[in-house]
N, C-alpha and C positions, 0 to 999 in steps of 0.2 A: 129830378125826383127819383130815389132809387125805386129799384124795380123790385118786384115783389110777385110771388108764384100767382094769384089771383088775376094782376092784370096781364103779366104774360101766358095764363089760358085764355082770358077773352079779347086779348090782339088775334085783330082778324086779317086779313090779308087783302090788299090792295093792288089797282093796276103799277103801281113801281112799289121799287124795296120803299119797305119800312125799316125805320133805325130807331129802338128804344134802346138811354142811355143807362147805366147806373150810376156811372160818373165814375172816375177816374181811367177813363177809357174804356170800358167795357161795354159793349153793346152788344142786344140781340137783334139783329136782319132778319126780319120778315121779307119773305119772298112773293111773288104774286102767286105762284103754284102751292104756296099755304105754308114752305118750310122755314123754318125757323132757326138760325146759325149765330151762332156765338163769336162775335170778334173782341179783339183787344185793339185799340187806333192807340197809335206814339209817333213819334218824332224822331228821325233820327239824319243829320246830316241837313238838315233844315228842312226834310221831306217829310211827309205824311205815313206812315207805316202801317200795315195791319198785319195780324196775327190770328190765326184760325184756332179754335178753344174746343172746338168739337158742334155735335147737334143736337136741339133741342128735341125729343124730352129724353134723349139718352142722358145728356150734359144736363143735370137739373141746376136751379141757381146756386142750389146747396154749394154744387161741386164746380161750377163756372167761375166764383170770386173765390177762392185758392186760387184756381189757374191761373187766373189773372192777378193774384197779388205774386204770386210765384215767380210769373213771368216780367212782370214789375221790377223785381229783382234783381234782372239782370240787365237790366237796362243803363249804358254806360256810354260815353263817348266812343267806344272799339266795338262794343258788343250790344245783340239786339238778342230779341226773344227769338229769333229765325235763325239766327246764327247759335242760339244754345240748340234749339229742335236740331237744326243739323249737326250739332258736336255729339248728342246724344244718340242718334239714329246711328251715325258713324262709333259710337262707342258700342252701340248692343250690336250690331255689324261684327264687330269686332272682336265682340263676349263670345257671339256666337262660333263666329269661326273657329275659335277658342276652347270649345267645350272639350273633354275628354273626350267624349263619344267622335266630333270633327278631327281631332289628333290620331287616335287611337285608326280612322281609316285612311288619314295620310301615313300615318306606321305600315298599314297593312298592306298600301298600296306601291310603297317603297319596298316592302319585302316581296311583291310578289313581279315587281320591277327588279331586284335582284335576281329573282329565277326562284325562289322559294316554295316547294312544292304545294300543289293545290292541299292537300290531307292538312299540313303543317299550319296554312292560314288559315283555314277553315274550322278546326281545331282552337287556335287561336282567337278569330269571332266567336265560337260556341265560352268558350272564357270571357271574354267581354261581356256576352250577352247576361252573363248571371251576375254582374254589379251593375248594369244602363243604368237597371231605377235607380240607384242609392247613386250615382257617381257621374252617369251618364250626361248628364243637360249642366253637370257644375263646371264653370271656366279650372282652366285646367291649373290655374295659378292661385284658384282657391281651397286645393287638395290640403288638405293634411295628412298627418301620419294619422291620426283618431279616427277621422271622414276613413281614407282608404283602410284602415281596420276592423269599423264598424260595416263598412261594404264588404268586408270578405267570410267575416266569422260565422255570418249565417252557414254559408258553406261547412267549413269546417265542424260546425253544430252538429251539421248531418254525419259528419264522421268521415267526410271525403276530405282526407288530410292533405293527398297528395295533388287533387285538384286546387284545393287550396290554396299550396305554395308555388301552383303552376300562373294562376290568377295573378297575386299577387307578384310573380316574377313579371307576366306581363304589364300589367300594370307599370309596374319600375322601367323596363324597356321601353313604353311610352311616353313617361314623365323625363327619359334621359333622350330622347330623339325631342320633348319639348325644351329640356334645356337647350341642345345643340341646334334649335331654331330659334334662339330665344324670345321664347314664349315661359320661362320658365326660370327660376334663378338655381333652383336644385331638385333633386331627384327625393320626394316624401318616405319614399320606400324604402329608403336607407338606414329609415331610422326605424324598421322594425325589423331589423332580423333577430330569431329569436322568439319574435311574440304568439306566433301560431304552433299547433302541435307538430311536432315532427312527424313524418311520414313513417309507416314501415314498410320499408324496403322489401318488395318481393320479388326476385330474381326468376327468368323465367327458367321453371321445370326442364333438366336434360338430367339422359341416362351418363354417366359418367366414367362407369366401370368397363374393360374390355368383353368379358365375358355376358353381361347385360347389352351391350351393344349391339354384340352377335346376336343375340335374342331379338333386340328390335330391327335388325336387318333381315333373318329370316324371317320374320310377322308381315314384314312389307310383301317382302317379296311370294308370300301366301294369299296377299290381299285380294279379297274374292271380288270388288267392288269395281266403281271404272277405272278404267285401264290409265287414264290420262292422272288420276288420282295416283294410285301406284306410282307413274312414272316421275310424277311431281315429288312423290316424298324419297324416290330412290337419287333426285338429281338432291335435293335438299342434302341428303346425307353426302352426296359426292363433290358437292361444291361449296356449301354451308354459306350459302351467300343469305342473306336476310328475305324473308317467305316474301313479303310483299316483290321483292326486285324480280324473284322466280315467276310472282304470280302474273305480273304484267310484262313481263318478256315478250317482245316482238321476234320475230325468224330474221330479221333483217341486221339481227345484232349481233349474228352468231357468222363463225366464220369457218366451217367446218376444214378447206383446206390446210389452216394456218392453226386449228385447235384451239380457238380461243372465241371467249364471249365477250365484249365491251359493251359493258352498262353504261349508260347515259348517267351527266353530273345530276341530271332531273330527276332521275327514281332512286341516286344517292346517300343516302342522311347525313352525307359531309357535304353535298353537294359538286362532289369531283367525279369524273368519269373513274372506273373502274376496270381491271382486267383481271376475267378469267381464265388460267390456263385447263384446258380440256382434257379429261383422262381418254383414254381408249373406250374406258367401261361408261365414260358420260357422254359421247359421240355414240356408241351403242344403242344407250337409252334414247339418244334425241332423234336419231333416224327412225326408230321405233314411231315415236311420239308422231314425227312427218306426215306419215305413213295417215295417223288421223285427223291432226292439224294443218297439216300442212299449206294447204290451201287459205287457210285464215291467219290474220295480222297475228294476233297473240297464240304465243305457245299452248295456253290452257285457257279456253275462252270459255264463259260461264254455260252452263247447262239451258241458259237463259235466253241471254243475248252475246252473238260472238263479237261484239264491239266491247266488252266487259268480260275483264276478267274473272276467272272461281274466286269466292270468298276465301279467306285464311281458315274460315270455319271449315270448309270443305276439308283441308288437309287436317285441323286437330279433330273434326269429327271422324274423320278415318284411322289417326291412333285410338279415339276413345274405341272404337269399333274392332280394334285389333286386341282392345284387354286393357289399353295403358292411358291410368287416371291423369286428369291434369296436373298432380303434384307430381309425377313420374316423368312425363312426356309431353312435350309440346313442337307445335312448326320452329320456333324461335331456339328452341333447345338443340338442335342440332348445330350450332356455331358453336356453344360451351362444349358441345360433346367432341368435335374437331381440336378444338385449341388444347382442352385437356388431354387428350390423350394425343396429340403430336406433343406437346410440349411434354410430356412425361418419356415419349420417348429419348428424347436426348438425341435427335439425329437433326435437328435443323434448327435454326437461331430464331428466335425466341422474335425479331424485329418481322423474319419472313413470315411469322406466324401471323403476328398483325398485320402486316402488306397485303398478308389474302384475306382476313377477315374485314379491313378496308376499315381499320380502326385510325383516327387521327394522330397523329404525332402531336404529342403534347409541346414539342418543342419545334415553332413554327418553323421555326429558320432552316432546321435540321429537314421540318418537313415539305420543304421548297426543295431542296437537293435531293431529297432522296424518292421523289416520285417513282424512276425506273428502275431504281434501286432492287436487288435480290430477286430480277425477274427468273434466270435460271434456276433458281434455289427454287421458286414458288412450282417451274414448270415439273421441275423432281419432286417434290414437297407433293403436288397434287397427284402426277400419277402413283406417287408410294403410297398415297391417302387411302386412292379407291384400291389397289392391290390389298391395304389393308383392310378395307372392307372386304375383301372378299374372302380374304382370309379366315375374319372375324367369324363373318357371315356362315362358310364351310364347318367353320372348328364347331364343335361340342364344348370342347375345354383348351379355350385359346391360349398363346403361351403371354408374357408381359411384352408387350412391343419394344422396351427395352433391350429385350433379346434379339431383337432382329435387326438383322444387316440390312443398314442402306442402299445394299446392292440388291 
């Protein structure tokens, strides 16, 4: 007799199971403790089988004969209804490990297994985080180029262009570490370049001119403010290494006998160790600096906590302080300020120029050999740097560094 919601509320529960049929196997067990559970009984191999449907009144009859015709289905000489539960269990197993969001931190975690700086992947999650919802929980082999477009233009809406094609760069770096596990047959992001607004390029703020230079050299060296400040923006102009490498500088890096600093491939942005050759006038300034520091891990440790280094704000708030806007001056602007006016002098090859600016060789091969390449060049190059700063710094009305002898 099929069964019907009426007499399955008033089946009551007995000392052993109770079994009402609907017929074609489906049956609800009554328990003695009063619960009520839904099986499907078949056949398979000349045995007796059952199949778990869910529990009554969550599983109403409504939803219990689907199940069970469903699972009907696939009932076969090879294959049972247990054997699909566990194909399907093992397939959303499968989905899930699968999501973007699951990829996207075996990416992250592969890069941060390569040595990849903390700022660099953190940066990188902070980009993830602003497509999860739209992109996040979808198997990674269900992406489109439409899906990944429609995830990113919000952004772009807001007018944050270059975040934008940073996102979407990530994203494509993701989908091509899925292909290269195949989990993925191509990379979705291929097929939009093009489709987001292009960024405007803003270059960071440096003084460029000899005579402007001088002006921002002697502003420094007037700086009425802390001294450890000062001395950060006079090493800045004297080494033009990049503000952050300055700001987390350890004492243990430096090697005052030998005149040189070696930065670790970790606070890199090419991720390669570094060398600084040391002028007279930046051995100078760092024994100064000792003098306050000295006793603590980092050269300039924050006002705050000395396991933390000063913020970068710390040194451009000390040029805004000195007179000079951020379209004028910035921490970062003292490398353009170096490269332009050595290379306009005409006294040193253009290649030593980049070896100290610790710029990549576009041309790998070249830049496999030429690691130790134009160290003597760099160690002349750097002290003729700071002479010329002081130059600069002295003159009123400096002459073109063109004019000056190498010697």
């Amino acid at each position: 007799m099929p069964l019907t919601d009426t007499n399955i509320r008033a089946a009551k529960a007995g000392q052993k199971i109770k079994k009402l049929s609907d017929g074609g196997g489906l049956q609800l067990w009554i328990f003695p403790n009063g619960a009520k559970r839904w099986r499907l009984a078949y056949r398979k191999d000349g045995k007796q089988k059952l199949l778990a449907l869910g529990v009554y009144p969550e599983v109403t009859l409504r939803v219990a004969l689907p199940r069970a015709g469903a699972a009907r289905e696939h009932l076969s000489p090879s294959t049972s209804p247990v054997d699909t539960q566990r194909q399907d269990r093992r397939a959303r197993a499968i989905a899930a490990a699968n999501t973007f969001d699951a990829i996207s931190f075996e990416w992250l975690e592969k890069k941060r297994r390569e040595g990849r700086a903390d700022s660099t992947l953190k940066k990188a999650e902070w980009l993830f985080s602003l497509v999860r919802l739209k992109i996040g929980k979808r198997a990674i082999a269900d992406l489109t180029p439409a899906g990944i477009l429609e995830a990113v233009r919000p952004i772009e809406a807001k007018g944050n262009h270059e975040t934008a094609h940073k996102t979407l760069a990530r994203i494509g770096a993701v989908c091509r570490y899925a292909v290269a596990t195949a989990r993925l047959d191509s990379d979705p992001t291929r097929d939009l370049r093009g489709a987001l607004t292009a960024p405007n390029v803003k270059h960071q703020a440096a003084i460029t001119s000899p005579d402007e230079f001088g002006a921002l050299l002697r502003a420094i060296e007037s700086y009425s403010g802390a001294a450890a400040t000062r001395i950060a923006l006079e090493l800045l102009a004297l080494t033009f290494v990049r503000p952050g490498e300055l700001r987390h500088a350890t004492w243990k890096e430096f090697d005052f006998d030998k005149s040189v600093w070696l930065i670790p491939p970790g606070r890199m942005k090419m991720r390669r160790p570094h060398t600084v050759p040391l002028s007279r006038q930046a051995i100078k300034h760092l024994t100064t600096l000792k003098e306050l520091s000295g006793q603590d891990i980092l050269l300039f440790p924050s006002e705050r906590s000395k396991q933390r280094p000063m913020s970068e704000n710390t040194l451009n708030g000390a040029l805004r302080r000195l007179g000079f806007t951020s379209d004028e001056m910035t921490s970062h602007g003292f490398r353009a300020s170096a490269s332009t006016l050595l290379n306009e002098c005409g006294l040193f090859s253009a290649d030593a120029i980049e070896r100290q600016l610790a710029h990549a060789d576009e041309d790998a091969v070249r830049g496999v050999y030429s690691r130790g390449a134009y160290w003597s060049e760099r160690v002349k190059l750097m002290q003729f740097w700071a002479d010329e700063c002081d130059r600069l710094r002295l003159s009123e009305a400096p002459k073109p560094l063109a004019l000056r002898n190498a010697s």
